[in-house]
N, C-alpha and C positions, 0 to 999 in steps of 0.2 A: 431812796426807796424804789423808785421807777429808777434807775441803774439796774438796784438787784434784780427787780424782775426781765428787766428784759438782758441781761448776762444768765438768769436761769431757762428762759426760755430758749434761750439760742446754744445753751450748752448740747453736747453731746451725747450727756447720760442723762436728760431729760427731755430734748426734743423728741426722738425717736419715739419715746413711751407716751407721748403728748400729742403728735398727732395722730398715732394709732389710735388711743381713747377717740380724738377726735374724730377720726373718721368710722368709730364703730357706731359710735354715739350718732353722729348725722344718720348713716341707713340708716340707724332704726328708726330714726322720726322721719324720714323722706318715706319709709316704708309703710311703716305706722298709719301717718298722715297721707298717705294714699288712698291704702286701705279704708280709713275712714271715712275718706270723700265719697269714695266709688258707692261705700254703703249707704252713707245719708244723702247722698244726691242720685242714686240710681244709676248708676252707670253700668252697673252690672246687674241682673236680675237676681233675687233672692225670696226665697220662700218666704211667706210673711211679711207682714209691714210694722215687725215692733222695732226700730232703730234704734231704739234706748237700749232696747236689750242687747241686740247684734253688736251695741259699740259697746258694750260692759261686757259681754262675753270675749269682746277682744280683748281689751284689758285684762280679764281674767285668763286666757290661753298664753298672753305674754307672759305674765309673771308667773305661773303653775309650777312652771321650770325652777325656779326658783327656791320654791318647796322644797320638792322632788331632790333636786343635785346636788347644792350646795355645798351638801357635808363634804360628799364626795370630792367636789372642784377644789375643798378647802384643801383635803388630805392631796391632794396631786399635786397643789401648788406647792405644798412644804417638801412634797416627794422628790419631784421632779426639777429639772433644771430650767427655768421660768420662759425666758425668751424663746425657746425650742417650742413650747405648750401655746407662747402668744402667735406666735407663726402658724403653729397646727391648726388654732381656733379660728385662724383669718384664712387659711384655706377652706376648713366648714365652713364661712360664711359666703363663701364663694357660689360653694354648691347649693346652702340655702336660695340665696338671693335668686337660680336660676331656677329651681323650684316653685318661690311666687313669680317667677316671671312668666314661668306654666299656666299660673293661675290667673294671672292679670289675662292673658294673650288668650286662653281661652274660657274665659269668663266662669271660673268656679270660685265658690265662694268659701268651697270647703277645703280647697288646695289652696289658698290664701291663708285660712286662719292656718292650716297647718301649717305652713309655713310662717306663722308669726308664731305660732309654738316654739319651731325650729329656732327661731331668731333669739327665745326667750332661752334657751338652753343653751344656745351661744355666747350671749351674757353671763349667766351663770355661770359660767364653767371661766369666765374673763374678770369677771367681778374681783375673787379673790384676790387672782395677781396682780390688778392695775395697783389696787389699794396697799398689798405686799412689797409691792416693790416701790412704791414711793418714800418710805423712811431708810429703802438700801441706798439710794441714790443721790438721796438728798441728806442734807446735814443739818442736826437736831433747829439750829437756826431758820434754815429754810423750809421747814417742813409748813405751817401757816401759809407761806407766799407758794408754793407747791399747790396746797390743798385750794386756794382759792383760786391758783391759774386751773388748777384740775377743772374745779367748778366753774368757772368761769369759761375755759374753754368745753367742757360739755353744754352749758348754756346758750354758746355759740351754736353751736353742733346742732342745737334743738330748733333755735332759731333759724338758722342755714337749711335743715329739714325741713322743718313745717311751709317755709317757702318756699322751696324748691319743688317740697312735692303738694301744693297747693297751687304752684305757679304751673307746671309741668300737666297736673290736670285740669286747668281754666284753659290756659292757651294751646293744647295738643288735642280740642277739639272730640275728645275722645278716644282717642289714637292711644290707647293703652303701651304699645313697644316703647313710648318714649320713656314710659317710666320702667320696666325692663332696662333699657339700655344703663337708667341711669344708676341703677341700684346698683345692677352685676358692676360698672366701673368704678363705684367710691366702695365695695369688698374690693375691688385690685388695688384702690390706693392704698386703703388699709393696710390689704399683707404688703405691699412694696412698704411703707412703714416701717413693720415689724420686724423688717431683715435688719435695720438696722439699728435695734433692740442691744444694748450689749451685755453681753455672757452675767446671768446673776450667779452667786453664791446657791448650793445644794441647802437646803437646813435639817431634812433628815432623811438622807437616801437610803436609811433602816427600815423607815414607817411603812406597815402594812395595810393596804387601802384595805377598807371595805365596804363592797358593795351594796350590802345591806341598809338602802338609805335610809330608813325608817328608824333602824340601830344607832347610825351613824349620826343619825339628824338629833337622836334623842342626848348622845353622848356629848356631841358638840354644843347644846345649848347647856348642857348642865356642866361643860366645861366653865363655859361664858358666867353661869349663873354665880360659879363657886369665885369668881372676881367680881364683887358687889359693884364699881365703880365702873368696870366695863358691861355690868350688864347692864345701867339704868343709861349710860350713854347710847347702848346697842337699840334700849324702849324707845329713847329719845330721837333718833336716826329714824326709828321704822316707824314713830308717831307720824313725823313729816313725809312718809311714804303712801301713810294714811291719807292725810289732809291730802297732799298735792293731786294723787291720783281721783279722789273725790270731786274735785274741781275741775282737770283738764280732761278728763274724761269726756266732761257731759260740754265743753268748750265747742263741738259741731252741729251738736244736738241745742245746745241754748243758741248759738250766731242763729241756725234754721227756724226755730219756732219759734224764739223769744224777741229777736232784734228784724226775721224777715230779711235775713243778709245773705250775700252768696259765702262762696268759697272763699273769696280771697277775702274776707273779714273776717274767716276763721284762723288764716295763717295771718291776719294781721295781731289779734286778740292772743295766738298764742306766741306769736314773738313780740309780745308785750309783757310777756308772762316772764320771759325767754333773757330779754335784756333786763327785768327789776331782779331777777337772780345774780346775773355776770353783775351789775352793779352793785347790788348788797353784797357781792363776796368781796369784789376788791374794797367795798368799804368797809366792810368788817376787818379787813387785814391792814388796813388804815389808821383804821380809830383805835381797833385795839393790839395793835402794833407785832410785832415778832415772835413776842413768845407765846406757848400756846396755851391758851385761857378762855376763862368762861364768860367772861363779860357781855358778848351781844347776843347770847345766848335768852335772858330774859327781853330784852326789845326785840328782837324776832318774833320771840313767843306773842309778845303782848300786839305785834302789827298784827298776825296772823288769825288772832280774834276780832280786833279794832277795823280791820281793812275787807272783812271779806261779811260785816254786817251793812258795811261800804257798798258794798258791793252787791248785794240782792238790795239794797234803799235804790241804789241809779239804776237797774232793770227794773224793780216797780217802776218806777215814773219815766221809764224808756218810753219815749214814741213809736206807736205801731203803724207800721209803712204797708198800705195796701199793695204796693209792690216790692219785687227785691228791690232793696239798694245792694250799692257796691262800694269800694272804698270810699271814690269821692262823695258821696252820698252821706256817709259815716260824720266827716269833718262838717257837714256843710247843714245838716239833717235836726240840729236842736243838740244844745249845752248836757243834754243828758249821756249823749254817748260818750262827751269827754269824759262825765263822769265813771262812765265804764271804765275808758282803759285808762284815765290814773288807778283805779282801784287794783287795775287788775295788773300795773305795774308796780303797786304799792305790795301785793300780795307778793309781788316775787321777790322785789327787795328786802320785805321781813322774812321771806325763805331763803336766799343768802345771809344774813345776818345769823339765822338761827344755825344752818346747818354744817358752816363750812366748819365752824369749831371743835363741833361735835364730830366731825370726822377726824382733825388732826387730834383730839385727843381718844379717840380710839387707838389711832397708831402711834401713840406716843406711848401708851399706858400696856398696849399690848405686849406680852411676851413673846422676843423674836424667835423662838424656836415654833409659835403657835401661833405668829400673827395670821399667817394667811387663812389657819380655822377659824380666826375668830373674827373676819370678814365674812366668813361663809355663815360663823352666827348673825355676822348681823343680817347678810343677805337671807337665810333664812325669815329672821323677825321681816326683816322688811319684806318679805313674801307673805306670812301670815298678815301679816294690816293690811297689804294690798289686796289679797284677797277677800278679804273682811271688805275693805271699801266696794269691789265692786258687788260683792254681795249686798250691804249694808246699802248701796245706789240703787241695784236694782228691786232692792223689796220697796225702799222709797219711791220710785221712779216708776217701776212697771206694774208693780202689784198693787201699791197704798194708792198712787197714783195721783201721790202729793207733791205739790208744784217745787221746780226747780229752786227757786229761791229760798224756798224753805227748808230745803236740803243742806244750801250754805249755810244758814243761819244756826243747826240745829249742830252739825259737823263744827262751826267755830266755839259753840258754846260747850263743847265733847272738848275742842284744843285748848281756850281757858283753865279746864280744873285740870286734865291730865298734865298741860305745862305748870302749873302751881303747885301738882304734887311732884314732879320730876325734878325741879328748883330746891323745893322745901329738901328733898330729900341728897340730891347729889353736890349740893355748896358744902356741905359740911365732911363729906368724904375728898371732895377737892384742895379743903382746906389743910387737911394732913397729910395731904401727897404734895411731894416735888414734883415740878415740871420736868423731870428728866425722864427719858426712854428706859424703861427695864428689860435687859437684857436676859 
């Protein structure tokens, strides 16, 4: 089993497309996690002192794009010739990157988020293709061990972010260009990547985009709709975009108030988030072996209520530290914090467990004249939850002005019944379908 994957990782027609993910995936969280710091620790001045809000309004300019394009990204990827579009997008992100680098160098806040706009629209328009072109490339067998290196290697990617650019602003002193330098060079590694992308299949070089997203965005979900089976998988996908985004949001905002930690225990906490993902996916593809199935689908679900009540119990009984700690401070500080980060590695192992399934039988199930719209539906869905979450955060958080842990608690008890009616409802259409790809 560790043969095939490391013969699929090293191959030809899936490395190229594997580190491109991977390196689009890191900027965005070295970018991300920049931005965040700069905001809840001050390093750049900002009108106002609601934090909560400024880091949920990030969140929400990221994924807006999302909404907004998708349809669009969806109808290009089917349009156009793929590898040519992943090249083009790694050039935009070139120019983005140099954009927030405007923004870092001279301390705006509002040339930042716009550029985390920018970053979100880059995505989107990338989204359809990566997920498109993994069942061209790969062989109905490998599609599971694909989807898990997929996830696996973006959870790297997250991980490799969030320290980098947690580490880059601890020790650079304030020196904002450092993190400039490093953005604009991992977009160059990205498109150096992408050249070496090989030529995909056209799948309908007839199809008439249109621009009308709003048309587009409506047509495309009721595409999705009218295949009952891909669309409760597409619910199931943007449930988990719900939940995650709910949690790692408020991940700089809880280390500062809740635990009295600097920076670098928020890039510790979230590459603890970071590696229970890469490890629930390679062991979902483990346990439940090659072919593509529903099995750790239900233990995902059930960690993801079980772990994260986990986890608002060990910050109540967190110790409050009348000064910052810092990592070592963490280990050394009282049995409560271990309890944190198992929880919050626990969380991420039942989000590989739950999610990586749910992806490959998207692109198993999808029809390949439409697969890459019906990424765009899910990206779509997973836009609406997401923005739901950081609305749904911030009435909690900034208006009700009810305490973080109760936010976990109220969010896992929301993933309980939507996962029990999601189960109840898609084993039995699972049941009557082959595991085979419909062409």
């Amino acid at each position: 089993m560790m043969e095939e994957k490391s013969s699929l990782i090293t191959s030809k027609r899936f490395l190229p497309m594997f580190l491109t993910q991977f390196f689009g995936a890191l900027n965005d969280n070295v970018y991300k996690q920049s931005l965040l710091l700069v905001i809840t620790y001050g390093l750049i001045q900002h009108s106002g002192n609601n934090i909560s809000f400024l880091n949920n309004l990030a969140a929400l300019l990221f994924i807006l794009p999302y909404f907004i394009f998708s349809a669009t990204a969806g109808q290009m990827a089917d349009k156009f010739e793929r590898a040519k579009l992943v090249r083009s997008i790694k050039i935009l992100e070139i120019i983005i990157m140099l954009i927030g680098s405007c923004g870092f160098l001279f301390g705006h806040i509002s040339l930042l988020l716009f550029a985390l706009f920018l970053m979100g629209v880059h995505s989107t328009f990338f989204g359809p293709i990566k997920y498109a072109i993994l069942p061209e490339i790969l062989k109905p067998h490998e599609l599971m061990s694909g989807n898990a290196l997929f996830q696996t290697g973006t959870s790297l990617a997250i991980l490799f972010g969030m320290i980098l650019g947690g580490a880059i602003i601890s020790f650079s002193g304030g020196n904002l260009v450092w993190v400039c330098i490093e953005v604009v060079l991992i977009a160059c590694l990205g498109y150096l990547a992408s050249r070496f992308i090989e030529t995909q299949p056209i799948n309908d070089s007839s199809l008439k985009i249109d621009w009308n997203f709003l048309r587009t965005s409506v047509q495309t979900i009721q595409y999705a709709k009218n295949i009952p089976i891909i669309y409760l998988i597409l619910l199931g996908n943007s449930w988990y975009w719900f939940y995650g985004a709910s949690y790692l949001t408020q991940i700089p905002e809880l280390t500062h108030q809740y635990l009295n930690a600097s920076e670098n225990v928020v890039s510790l906490l979230l590459t603890l988030f970071s590696v229970g993902i890469g490890v629930g996916s390679l062991l979902c593809k483990k346990i439940a072996g090659t072919e593509v199935n529903f099995k750790m689908v239900p233990i995902g679900a059930i960690g993801l209520t079980v772990f994260a009540f986990y986890l608002s119990i060990a910050l109540h009984f967190t110790p409050k530290s009348a000064t910052v700690i810092g990592l070592t401070d963490i280990f050394t500080q009282g049995q409560m914090y271990y309890h944190v980060m198992l929880a919050i590695i626990l969380l991420g192992v039942s989000g590989g467990f739950y999610i990586v399934p749910l992806y490959a039988l998207m692109q198993a199930y999808s029809p390949r004249s439409h697969r890459a719209r019906v990424v765009a539906a899910n990206n779509i869905f997973n836009a609406i939850f997401m923005v739901a979450s950081a609305l749904f955060s911030m009435i909690i958080l900034s208006l009700l002005k009810i305490d973080m842990t109760i936010l976990f608690c109220i969010t896992a008890v929301f993933s309980a019944f939507f996962c029990f009616w999601l189960i109840r409802r898609i084993q039995p259409l699972l049941i009557q379908k082959s595991m085979t790809v419909e062409d």
